[in-house]
N, C-alpha and C positions, 0 to 999 in steps of 0.2 A: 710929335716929340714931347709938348707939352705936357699933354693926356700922359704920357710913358712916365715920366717922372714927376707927376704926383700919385699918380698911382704908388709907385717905388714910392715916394718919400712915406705915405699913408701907410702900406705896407710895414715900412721900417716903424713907424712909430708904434702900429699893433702889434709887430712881433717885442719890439720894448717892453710895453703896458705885461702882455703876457707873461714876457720874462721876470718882470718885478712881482708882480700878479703868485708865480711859483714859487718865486724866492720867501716873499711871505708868507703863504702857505706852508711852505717846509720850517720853516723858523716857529710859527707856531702851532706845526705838529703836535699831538700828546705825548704827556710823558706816561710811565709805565709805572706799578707797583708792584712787589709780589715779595713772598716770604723766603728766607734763604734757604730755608730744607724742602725736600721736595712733597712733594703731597704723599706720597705712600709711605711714607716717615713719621708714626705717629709718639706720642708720647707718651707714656704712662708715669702716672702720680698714683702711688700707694699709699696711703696715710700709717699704714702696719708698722712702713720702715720709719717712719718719722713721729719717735714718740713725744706725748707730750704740747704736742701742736696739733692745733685744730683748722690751722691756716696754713695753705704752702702757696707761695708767687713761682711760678713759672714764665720764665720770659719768652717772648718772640720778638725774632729780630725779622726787620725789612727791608726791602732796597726799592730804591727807584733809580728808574734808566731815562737818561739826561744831565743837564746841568745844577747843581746845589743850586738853589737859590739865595738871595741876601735875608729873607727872613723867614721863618717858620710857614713851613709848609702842610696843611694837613692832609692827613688821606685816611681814608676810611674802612673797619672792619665790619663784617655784621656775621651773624649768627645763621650756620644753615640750617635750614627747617631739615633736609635731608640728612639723617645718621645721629642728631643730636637727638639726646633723652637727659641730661642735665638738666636741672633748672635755674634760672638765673634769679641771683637774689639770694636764694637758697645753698645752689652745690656750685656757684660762680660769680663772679661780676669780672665783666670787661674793661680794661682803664675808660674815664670816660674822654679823654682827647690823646688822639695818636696824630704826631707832626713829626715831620723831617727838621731840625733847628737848623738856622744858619749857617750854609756851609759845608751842609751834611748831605749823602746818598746814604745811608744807613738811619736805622732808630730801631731802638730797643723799648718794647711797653711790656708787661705782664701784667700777663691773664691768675686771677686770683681764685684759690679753688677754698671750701670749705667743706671739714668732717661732717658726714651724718649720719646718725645712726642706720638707716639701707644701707649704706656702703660695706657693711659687713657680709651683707646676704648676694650684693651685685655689685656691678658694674657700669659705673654711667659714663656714658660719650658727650663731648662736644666738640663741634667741629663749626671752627672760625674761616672765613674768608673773606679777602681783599677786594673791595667795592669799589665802583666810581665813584668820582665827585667831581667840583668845579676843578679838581687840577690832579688826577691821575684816572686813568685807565686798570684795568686789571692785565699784569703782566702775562708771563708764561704760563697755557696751561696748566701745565705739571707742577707749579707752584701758588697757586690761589688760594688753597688749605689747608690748613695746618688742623689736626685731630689731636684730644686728649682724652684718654681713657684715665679714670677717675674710680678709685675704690678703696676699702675698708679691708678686704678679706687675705684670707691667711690659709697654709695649706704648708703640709708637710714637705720641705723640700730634702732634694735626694741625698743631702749629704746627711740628714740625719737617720743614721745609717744602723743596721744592728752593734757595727762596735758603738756607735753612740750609746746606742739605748743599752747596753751594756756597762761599760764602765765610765759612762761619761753624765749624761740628761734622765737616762730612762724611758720609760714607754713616751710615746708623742703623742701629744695632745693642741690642740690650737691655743688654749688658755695657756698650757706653759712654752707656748713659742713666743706669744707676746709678750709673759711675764720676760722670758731670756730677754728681748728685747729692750721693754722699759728699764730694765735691772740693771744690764751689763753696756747694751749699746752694741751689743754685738747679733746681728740677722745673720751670718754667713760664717762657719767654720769649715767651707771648703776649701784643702789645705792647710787647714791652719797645722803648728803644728801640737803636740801630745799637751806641752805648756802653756800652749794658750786655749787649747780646749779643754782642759782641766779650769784655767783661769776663770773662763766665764762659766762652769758650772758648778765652781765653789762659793763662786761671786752670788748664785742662784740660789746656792743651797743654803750661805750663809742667810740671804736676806728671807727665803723662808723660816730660818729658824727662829729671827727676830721677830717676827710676825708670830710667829705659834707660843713666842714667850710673851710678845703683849697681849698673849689673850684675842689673836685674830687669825688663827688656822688655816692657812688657805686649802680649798679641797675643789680638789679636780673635776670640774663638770661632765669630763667625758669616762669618768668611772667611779662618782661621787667618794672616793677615797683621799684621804688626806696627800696631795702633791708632796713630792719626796723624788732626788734627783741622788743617782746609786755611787758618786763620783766622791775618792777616798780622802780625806781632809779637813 
């Protein structure tokens, strides 16, 4: 009878030991990181639509799954070699410390892109992802990367249309898409209405004429002819 119960009591104390043993172990479980859009969500940064600037901040936002902590928590992005053709330094830089602040499951860093002259002729990618570190894991698959497409380039879009180029802008050219751009501030008169695309192609036409009276012509590359926009006013 002896033997029986210390056995039993032995027993009871190892199943103890184990139970606190898991208990710990789940309390300090990992936590998670990952990005709030999903990876097949990419981004595109034009520089065409954003005249004037040779810098655009594009943010990313992150979560972590668990408990905010009481102080700043960091967690880590890096660069995949996979998809990227950016260069850093040059067409990027990454903030240099990403942290959860006190009290927080969310944070907001931006990724910083800059103009270069290739960005007229192509297209650069980079594609960031959520790393380990001393205090997160990489969450959800489907959310560990965030991709930005990055460019300079410009192309006829479809609203500019034969009544365009009739009584409004004229032939299309890429130089006077940017010019309507930096001029008016206006990339998109789809819908607009008769008023307002008149507006931005008097707006155009005026500022060529002061150019051609300061003695500075502007003349259209894609048919070496003086640019001239056929819209009445």
């Amino acid at each position: 009878m002896k033997k029986w119960i210390i056995s039993f009591l032995l027993y009871g104390c190892y199943m103890a030991t184990s139970c606190k043993e898991d208990k710990l172990e789940t309390y300090h479980a990992a936590n998670y990181v990952q990005f709030a859009d999903p990876s097949s969500d990419s981004v595109t940064v034009a520089f065409v639509f954003s005249p004037g600037k040779d810098t655009i901040s594009v943010p990313m936002v992150a979560f972590m799954s668990g408990l905010a902590g009481n102080q700043a928590t960091p967690y880590a992005i890096s660069v995949s070699s996979t998809g990227t053709t950016a260069e850093e330094g040059r067409q990027y830089t990454l903030p240099a410390v990403t942290s959860f602040e006190p009290g927080q499951v969310t944070d907001t860093s931006n990724v910083c892109f800059f103009r270069t002259a290739d960005m007229q002729q192509k297209a650069f990618r980079l594609v960031v992802q959520v790393a380990a570190n001393d205090h997160f894991l990489p969450g959800d698959l489907a959310y560990q990367t965030k991709t930005f497409i990055v460019h300079d380039m410009i192309a006829q879009p479809a609203w500019w249309n034969a009544d365009i180029i009739k009584n409004y802008l004229g032939a299309y050219s890429d130089q006077k898409y940017r010019l309507l751009i930096e001029q008016t501030g206006v990339s998109d008169l789809a819908g607009s209405s008769v008023s307002e695309k008149r507006a931005a192609a008097i707006q155009l036409k005026y500022w060529l004429a002061r150019e051609k009276a300061a003695g500075r012509t502007v003349w259209d590359n894609a048919n070496n002819q003086e640019m001239t926009v056929p819209v009445k006013g």
